[in-house]
mmCIF file of the N, C-alpha and C atoms, coordinates in Angstrom:
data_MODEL
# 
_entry.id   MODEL 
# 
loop_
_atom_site.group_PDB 
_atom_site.id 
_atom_site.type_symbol 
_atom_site.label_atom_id 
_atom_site.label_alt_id 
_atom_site.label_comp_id 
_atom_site.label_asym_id 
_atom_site.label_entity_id 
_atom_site.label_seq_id 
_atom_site.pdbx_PDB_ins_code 
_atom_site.Cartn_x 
_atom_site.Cartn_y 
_atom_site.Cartn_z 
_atom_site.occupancy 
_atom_site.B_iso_or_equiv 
_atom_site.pdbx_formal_charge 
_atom_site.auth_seq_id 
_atom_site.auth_comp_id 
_atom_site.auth_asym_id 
_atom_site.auth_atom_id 
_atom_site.pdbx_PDB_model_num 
ATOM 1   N N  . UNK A 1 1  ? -64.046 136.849 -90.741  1.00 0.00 ? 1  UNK A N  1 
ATOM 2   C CA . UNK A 1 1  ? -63.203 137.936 -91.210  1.00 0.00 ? 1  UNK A CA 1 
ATOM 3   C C  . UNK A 1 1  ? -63.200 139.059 -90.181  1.00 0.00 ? 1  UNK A C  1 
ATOM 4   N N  . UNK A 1 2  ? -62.082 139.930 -90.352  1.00 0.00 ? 2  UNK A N  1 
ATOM 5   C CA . UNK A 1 2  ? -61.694 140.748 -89.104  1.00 0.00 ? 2  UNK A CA 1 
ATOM 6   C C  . UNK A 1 2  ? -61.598 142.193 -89.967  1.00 0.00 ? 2  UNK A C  1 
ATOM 7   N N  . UNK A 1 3  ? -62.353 142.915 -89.270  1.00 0.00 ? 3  UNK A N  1 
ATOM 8   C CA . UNK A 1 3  ? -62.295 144.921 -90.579  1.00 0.00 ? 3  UNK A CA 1 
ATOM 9   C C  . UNK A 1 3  ? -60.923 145.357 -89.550  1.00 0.00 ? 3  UNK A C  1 
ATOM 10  N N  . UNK A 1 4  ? -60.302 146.024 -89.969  1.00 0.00 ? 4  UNK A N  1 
ATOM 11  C CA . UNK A 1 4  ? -59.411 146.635 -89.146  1.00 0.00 ? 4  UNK A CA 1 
ATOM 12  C C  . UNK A 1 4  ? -59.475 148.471 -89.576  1.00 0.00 ? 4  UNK A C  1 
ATOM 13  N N  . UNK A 1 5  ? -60.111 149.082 -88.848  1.00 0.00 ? 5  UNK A N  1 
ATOM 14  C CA . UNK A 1 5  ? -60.621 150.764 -89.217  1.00 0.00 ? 5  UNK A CA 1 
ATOM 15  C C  . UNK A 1 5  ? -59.324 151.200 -88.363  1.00 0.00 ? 5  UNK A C  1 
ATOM 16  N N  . UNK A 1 6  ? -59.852 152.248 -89.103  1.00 0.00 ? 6  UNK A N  1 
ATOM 17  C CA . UNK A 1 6  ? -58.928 153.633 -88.608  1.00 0.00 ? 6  UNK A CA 1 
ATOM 18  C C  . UNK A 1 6  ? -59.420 154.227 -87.345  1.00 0.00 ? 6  UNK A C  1 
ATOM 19  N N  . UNK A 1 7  ? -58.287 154.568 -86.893  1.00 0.00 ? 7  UNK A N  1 
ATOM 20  C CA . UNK A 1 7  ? -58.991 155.169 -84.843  1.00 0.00 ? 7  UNK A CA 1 
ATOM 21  C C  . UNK A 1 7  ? -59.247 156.895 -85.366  1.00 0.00 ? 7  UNK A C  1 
ATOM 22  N N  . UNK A 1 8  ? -58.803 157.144 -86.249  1.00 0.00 ? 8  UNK A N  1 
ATOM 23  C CA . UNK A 1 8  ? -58.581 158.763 -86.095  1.00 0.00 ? 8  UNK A CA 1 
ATOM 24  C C  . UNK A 1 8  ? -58.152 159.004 -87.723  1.00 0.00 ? 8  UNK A C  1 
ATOM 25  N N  . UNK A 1 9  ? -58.563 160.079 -87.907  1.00 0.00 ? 9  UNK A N  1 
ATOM 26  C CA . UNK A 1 9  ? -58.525 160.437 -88.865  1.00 0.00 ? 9  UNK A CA 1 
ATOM 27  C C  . UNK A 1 9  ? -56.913 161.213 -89.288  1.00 0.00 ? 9  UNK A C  1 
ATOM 28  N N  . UNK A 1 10 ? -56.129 160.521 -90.519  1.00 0.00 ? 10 UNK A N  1 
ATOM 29  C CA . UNK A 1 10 ? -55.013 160.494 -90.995  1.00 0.00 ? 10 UNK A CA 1 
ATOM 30  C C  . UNK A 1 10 ? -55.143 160.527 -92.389  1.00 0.00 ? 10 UNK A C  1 
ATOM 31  N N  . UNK A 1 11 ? -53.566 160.440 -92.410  1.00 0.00 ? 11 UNK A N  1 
ATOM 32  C CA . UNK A 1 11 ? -52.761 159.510 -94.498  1.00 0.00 ? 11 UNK A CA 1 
ATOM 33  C C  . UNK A 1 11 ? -52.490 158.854 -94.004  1.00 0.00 ? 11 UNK A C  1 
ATOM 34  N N  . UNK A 1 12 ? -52.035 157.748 -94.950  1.00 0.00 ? 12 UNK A N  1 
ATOM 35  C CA . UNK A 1 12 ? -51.529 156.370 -94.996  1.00 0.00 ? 12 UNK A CA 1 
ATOM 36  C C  . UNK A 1 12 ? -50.251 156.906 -95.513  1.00 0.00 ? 12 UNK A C  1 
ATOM 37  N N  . UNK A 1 13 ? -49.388 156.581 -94.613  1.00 0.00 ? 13 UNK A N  1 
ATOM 38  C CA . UNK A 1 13 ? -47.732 156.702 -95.112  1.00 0.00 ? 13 UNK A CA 1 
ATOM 39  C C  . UNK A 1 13 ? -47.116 155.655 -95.458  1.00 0.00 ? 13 UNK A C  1 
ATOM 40  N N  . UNK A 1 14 ? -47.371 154.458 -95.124  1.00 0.00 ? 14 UNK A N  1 
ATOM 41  C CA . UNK A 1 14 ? -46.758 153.407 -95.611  1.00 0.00 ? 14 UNK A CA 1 
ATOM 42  C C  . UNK A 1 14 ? -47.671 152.205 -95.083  1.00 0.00 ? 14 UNK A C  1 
ATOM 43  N N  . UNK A 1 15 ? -47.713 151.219 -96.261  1.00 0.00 ? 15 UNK A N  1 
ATOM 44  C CA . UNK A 1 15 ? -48.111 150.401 -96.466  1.00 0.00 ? 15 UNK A CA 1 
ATOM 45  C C  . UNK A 1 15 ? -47.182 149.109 -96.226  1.00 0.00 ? 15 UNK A C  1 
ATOM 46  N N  . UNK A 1 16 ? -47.003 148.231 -94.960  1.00 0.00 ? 16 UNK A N  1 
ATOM 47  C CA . UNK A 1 16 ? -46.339 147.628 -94.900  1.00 0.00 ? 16 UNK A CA 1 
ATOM 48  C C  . UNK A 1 16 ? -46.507 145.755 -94.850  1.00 0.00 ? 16 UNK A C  1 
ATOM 49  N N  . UNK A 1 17 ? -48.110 145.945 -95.597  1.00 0.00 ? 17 UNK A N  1 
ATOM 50  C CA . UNK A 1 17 ? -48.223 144.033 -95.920  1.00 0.00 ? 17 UNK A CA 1 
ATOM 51  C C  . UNK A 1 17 ? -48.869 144.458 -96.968  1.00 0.00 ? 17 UNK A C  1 
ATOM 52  N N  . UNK A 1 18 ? -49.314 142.886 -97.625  1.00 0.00 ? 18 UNK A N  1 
ATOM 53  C CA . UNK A 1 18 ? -50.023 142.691 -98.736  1.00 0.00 ? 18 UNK A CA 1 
ATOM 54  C C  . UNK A 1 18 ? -50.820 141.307 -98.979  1.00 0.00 ? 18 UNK A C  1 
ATOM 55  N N  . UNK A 1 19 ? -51.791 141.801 -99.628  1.00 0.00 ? 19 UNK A N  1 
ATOM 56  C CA . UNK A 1 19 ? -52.658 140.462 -99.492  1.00 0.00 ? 19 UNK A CA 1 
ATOM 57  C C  . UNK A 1 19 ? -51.965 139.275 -99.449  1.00 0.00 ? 19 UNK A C  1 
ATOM 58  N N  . UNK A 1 20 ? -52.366 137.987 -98.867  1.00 0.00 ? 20 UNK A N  1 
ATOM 59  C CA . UNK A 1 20 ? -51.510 136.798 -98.886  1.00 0.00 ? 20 UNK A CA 1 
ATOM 60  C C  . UNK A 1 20 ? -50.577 137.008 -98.153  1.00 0.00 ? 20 UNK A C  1 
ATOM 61  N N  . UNK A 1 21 ? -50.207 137.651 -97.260  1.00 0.00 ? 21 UNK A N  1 
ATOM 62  C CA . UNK A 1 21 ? -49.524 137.654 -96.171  1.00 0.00 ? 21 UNK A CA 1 
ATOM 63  C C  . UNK A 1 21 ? -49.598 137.094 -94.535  1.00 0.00 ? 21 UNK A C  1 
ATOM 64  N N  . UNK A 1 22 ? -49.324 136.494 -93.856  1.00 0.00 ? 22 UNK A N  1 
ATOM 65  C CA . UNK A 1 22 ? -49.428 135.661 -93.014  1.00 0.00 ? 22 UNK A CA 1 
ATOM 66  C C  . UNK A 1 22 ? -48.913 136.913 -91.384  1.00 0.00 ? 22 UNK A C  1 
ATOM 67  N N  . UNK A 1 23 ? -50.200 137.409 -90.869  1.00 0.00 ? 23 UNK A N  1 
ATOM 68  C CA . UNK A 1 23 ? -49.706 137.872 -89.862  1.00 0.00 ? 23 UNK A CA 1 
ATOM 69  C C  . UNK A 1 23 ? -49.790 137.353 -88.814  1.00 0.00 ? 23 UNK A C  1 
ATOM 70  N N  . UNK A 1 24 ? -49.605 138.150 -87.416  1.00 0.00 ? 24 UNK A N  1 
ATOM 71  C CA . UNK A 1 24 ? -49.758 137.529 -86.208  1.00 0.00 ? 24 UNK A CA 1 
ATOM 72  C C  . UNK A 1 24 ? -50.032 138.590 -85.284  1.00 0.00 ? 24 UNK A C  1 
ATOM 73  N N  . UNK A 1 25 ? -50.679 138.604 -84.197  1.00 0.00 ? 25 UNK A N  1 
ATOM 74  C CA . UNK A 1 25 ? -51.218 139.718 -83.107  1.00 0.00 ? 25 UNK A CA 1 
ATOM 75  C C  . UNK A 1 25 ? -50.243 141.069 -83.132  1.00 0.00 ? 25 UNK A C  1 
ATOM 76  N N  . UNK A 1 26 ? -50.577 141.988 -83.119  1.00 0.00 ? 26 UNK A N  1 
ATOM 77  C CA . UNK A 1 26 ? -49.992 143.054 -83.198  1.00 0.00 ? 26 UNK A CA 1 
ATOM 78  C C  . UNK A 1 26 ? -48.509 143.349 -83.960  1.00 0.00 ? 26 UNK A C  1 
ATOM 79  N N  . UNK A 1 27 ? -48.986 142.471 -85.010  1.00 0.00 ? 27 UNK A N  1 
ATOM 80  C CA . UNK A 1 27 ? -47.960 142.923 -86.456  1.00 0.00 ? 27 UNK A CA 1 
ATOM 81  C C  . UNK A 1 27 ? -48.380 144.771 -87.249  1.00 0.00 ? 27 UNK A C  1 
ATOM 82  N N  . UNK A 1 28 ? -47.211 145.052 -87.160  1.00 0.00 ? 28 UNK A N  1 
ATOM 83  C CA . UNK A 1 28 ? -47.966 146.096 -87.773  1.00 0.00 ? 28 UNK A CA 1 
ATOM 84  C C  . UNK A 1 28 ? -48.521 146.164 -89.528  1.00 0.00 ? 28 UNK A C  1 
ATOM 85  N N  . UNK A 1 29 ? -49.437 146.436 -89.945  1.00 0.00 ? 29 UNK A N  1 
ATOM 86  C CA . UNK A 1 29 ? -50.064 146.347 -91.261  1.00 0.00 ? 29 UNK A CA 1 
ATOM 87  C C  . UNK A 1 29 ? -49.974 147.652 -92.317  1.00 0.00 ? 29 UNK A C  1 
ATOM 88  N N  . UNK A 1 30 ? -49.513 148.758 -91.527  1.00 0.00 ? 30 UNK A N  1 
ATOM 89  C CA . UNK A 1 30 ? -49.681 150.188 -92.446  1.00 0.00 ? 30 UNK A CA 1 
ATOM 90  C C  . UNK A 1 30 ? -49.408 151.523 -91.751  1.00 0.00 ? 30 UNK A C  1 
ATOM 91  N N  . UNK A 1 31 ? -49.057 152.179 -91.869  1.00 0.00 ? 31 UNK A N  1 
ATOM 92  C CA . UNK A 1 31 ? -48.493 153.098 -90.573  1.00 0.00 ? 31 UNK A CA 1 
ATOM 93  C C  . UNK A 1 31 ? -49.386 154.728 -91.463  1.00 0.00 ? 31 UNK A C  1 
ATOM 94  N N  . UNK A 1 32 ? -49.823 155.042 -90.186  1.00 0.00 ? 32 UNK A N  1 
ATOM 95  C CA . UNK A 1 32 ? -50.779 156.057 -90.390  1.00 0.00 ? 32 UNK A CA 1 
ATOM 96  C C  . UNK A 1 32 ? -50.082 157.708 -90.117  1.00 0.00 ? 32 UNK A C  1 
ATOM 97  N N  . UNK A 1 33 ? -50.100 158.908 -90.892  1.00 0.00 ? 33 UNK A N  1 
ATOM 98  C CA . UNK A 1 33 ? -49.689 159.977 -90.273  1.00 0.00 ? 33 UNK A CA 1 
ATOM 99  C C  . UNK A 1 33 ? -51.006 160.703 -89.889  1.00 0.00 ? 33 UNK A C  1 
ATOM 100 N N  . UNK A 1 34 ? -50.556 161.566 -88.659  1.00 0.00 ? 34 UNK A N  1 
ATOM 101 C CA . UNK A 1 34 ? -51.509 162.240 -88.048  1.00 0.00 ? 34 UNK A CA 1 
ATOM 102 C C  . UNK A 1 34 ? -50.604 163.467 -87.104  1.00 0.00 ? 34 UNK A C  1 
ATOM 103 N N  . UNK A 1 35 ? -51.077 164.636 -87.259  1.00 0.00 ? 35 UNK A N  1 
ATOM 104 C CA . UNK A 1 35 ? -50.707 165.753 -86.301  1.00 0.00 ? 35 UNK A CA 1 
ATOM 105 C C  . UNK A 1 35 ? -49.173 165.571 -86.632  1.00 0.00 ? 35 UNK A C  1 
ATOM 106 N N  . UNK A 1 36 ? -48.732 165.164 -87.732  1.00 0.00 ? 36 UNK A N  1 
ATOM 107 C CA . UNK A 1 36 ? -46.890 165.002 -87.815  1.00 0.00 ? 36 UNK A CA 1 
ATOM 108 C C  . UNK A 1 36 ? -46.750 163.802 -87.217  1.00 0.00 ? 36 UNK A C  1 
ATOM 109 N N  . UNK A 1 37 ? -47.491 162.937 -86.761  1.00 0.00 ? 37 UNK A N  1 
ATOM 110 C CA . UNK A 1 37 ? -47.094 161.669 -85.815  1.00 0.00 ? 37 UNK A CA 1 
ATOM 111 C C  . UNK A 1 37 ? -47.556 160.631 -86.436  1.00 0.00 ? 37 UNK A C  1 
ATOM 112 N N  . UNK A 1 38 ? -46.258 159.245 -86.855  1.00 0.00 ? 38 UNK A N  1 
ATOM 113 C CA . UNK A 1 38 ? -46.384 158.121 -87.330  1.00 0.00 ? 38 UNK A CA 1 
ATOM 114 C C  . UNK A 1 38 ? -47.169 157.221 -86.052  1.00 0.00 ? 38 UNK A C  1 
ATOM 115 N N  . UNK A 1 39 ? -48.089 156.575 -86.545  1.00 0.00 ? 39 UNK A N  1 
ATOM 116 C CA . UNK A 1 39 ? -49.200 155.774 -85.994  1.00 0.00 ? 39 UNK A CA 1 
ATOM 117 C C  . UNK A 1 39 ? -49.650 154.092 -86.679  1.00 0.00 ? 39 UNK A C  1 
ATOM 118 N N  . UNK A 1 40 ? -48.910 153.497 -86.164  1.00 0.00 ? 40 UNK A N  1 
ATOM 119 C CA . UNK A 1 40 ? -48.707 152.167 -86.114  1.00 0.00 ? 40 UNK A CA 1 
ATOM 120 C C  . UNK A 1 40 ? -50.427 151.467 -86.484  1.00 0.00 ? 40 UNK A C  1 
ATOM 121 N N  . UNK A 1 41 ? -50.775 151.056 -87.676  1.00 0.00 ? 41 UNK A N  1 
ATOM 122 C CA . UNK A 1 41 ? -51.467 150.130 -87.498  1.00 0.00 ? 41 UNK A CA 1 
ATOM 123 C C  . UNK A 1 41 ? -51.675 148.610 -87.345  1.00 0.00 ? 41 UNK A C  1 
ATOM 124 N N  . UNK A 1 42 ? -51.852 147.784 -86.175  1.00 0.00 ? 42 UNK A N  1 
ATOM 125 C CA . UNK A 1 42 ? -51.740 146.879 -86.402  1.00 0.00 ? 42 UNK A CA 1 
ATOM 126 C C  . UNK A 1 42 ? -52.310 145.728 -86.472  1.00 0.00 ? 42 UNK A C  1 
ATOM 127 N N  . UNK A 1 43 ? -52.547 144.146 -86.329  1.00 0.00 ? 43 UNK A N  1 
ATOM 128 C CA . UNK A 1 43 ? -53.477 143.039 -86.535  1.00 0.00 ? 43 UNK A CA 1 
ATOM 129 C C  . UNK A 1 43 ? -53.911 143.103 -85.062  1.00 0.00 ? 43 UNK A C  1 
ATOM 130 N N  . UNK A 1 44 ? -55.255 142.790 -85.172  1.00 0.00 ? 44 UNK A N  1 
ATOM 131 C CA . UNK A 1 44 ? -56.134 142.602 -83.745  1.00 0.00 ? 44 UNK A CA 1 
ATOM 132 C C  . UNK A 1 44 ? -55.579 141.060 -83.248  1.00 0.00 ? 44 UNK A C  1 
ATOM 133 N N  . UNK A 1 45 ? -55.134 140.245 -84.347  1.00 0.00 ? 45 UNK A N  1 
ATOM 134 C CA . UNK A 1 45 ? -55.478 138.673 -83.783  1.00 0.00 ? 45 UNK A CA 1 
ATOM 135 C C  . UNK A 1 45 ? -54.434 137.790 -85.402  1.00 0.00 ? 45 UNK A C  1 
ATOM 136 N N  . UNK A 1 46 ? -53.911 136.667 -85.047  1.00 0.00 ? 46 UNK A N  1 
ATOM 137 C CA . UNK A 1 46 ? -53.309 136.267 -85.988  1.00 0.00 ? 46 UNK A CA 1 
ATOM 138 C C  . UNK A 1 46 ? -54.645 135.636 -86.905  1.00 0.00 ? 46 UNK A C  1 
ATOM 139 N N  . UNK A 1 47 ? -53.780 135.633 -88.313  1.00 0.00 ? 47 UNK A N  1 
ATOM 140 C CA . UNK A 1 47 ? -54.525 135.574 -89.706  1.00 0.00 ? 47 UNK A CA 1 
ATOM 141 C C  . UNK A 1 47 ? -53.624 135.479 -90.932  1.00 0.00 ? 47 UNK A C  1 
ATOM 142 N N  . UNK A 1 48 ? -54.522 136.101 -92.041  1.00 0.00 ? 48 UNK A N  1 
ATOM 143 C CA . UNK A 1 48 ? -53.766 136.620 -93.298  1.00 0.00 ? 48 UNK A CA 1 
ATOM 144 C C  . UNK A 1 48 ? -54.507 137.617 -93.500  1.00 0.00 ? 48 UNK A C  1 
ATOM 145 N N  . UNK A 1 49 ? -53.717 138.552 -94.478  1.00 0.00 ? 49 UNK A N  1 
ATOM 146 C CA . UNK A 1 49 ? -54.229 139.450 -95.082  1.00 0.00 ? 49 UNK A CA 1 
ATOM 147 C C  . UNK A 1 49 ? -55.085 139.089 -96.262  1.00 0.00 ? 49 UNK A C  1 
ATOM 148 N N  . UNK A 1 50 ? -56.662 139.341 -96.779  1.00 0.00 ? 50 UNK A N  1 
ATOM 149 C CA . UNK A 1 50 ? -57.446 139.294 -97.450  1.00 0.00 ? 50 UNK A CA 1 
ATOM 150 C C  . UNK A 1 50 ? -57.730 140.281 -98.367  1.00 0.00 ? 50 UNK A C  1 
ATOM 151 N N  . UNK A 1 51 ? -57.592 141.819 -97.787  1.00 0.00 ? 51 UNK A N  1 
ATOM 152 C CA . UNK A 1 51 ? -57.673 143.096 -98.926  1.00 0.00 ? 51 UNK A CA 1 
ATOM 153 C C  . UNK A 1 51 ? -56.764 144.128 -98.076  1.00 0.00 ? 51 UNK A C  1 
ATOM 154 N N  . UNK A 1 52 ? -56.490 144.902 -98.784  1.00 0.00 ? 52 UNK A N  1 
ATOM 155 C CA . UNK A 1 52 ? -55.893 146.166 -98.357  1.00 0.00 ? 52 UNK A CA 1 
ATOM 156 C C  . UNK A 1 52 ? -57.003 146.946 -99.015  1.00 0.00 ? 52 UNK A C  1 
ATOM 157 N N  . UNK A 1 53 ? -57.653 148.113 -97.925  1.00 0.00 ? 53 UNK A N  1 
ATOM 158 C CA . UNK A 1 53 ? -58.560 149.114 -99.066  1.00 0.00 ? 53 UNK A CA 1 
ATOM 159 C C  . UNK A 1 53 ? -58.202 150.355 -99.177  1.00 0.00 ? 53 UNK A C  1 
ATOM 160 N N  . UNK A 1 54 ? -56.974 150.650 -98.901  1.00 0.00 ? 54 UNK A N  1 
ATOM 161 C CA . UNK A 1 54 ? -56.068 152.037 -98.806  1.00 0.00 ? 54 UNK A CA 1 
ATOM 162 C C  . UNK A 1 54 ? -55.063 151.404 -99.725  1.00 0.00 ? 54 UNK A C  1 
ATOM 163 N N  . UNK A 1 55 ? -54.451 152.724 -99.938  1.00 0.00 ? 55 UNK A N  1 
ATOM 164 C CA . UNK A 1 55 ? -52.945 152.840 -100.908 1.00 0.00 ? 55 UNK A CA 1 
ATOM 165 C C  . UNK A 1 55 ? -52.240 154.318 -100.162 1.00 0.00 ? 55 UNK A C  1 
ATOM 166 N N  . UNK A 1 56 ? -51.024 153.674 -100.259 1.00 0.00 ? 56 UNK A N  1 
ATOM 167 C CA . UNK A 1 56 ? -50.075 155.115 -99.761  1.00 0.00 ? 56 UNK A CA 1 
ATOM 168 C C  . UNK A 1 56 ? -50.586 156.564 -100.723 1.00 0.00 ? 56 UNK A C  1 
ATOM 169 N N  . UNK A 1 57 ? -50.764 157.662 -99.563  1.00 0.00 ? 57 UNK A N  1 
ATOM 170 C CA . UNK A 1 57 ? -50.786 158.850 -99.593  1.00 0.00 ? 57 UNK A CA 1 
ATOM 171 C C  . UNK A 1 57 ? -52.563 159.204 -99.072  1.00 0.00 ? 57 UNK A C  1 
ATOM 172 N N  . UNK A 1 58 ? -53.401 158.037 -99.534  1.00 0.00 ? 58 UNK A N  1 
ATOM 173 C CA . UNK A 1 58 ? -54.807 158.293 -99.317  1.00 0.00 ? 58 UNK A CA 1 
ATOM 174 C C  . UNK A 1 58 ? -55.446 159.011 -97.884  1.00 0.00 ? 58 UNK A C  1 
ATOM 175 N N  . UNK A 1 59 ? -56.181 159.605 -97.828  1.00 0.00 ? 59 UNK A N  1 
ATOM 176 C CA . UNK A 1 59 ? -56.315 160.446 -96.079  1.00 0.00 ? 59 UNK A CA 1 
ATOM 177 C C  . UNK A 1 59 ? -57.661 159.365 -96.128  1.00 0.00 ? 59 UNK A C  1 
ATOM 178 N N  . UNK A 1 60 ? -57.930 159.191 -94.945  1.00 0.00 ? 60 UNK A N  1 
ATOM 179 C CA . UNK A 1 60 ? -58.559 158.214 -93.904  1.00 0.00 ? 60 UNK A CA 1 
ATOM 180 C C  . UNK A 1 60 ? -59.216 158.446 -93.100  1.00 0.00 ? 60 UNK A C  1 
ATOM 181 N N  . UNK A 1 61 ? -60.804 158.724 -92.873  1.00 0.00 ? 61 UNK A N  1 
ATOM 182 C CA . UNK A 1 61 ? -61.502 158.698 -92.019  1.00 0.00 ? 61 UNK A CA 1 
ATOM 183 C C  . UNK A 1 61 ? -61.513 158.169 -90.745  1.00 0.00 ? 61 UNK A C  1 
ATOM 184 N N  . UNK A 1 62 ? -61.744 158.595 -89.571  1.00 0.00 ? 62 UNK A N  1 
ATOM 185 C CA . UNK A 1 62 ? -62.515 157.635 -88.286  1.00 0.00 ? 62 UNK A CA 1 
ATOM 186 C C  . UNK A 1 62 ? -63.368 156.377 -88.464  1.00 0.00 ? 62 UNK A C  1 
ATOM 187 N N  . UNK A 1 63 ? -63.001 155.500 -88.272  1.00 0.00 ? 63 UNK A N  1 
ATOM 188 C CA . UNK A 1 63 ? -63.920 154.025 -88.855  1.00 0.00 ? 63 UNK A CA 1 
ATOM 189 C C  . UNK A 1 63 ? -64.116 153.416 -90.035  1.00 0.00 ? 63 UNK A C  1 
ATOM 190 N N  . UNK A 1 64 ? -62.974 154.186 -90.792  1.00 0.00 ? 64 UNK A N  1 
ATOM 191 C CA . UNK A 1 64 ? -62.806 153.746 -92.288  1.00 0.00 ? 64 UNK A CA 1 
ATOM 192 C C  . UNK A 1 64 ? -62.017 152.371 -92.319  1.00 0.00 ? 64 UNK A C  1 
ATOM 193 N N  . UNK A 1 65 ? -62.785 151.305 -92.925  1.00 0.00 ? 65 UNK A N  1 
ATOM 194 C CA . UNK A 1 65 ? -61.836 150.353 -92.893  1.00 0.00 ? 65 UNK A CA 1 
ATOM 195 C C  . UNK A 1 65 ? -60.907 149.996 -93.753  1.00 0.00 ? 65 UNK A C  1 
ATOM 196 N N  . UNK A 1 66 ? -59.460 149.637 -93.132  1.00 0.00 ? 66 UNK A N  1 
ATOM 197 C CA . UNK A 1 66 ? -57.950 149.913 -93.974  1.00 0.00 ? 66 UNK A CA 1 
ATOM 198 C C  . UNK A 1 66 ? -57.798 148.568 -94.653  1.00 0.00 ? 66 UNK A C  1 
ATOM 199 N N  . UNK A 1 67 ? -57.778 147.435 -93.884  1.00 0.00 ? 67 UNK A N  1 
ATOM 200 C CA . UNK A 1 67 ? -57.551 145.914 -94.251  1.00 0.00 ? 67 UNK A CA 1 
ATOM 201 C C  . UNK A 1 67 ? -58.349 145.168 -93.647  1.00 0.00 ? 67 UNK A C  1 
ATOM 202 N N  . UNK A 1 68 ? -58.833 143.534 -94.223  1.00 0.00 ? 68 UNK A N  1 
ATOM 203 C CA . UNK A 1 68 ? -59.754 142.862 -94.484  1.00 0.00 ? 68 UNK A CA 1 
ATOM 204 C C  . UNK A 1 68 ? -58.632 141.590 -93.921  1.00 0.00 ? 68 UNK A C  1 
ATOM 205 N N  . UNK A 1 69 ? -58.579 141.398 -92.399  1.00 0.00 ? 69 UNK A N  1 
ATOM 206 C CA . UNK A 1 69 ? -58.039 139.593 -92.024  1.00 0.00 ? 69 UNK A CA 1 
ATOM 207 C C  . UNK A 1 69 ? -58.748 138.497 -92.305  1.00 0.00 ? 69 UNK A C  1 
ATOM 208 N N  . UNK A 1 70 ? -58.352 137.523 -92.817  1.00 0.00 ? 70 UNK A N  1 
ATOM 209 C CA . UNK A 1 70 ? -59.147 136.107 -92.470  1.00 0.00 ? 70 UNK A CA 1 
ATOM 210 C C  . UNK A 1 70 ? -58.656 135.299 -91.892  1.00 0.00 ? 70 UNK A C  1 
# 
């Protein structure tokens, strides 16, 4: 399994997979706001999605982890 954290501390503006979803290398998974600036999160490596541990609007720590690949 693959943690995918947060680089910087944000909200979650949009949530754009869901568990059981089939990604691939730099798909994006959830788009982060920060300083007014949309911030792309995306898959390290192809997989699926296993958990989402955010929901839109939630603010987000440095190293907080967002989604759970397998």
């Amino acid at each position: 399994m693959t943690e995918v954290k947060a680089e910087l501390v944000g909200s979650v503006w949009k949530v754009t997979s869901k568990p059981g979803d089939a990604v691939a290398e730099d798909d994006v998974l959830l788009i982060l706001e920060s300083m007014k600036m949309e911030i792309p999160v995306t898959a390290p490596r192809d997989g699926m999605v296993k958990e989402i541990r955010v929901k839109e609007t939630d603010v987000v720590k440095e190293g907080q982890v967002l989604v759970v690949l397998e």
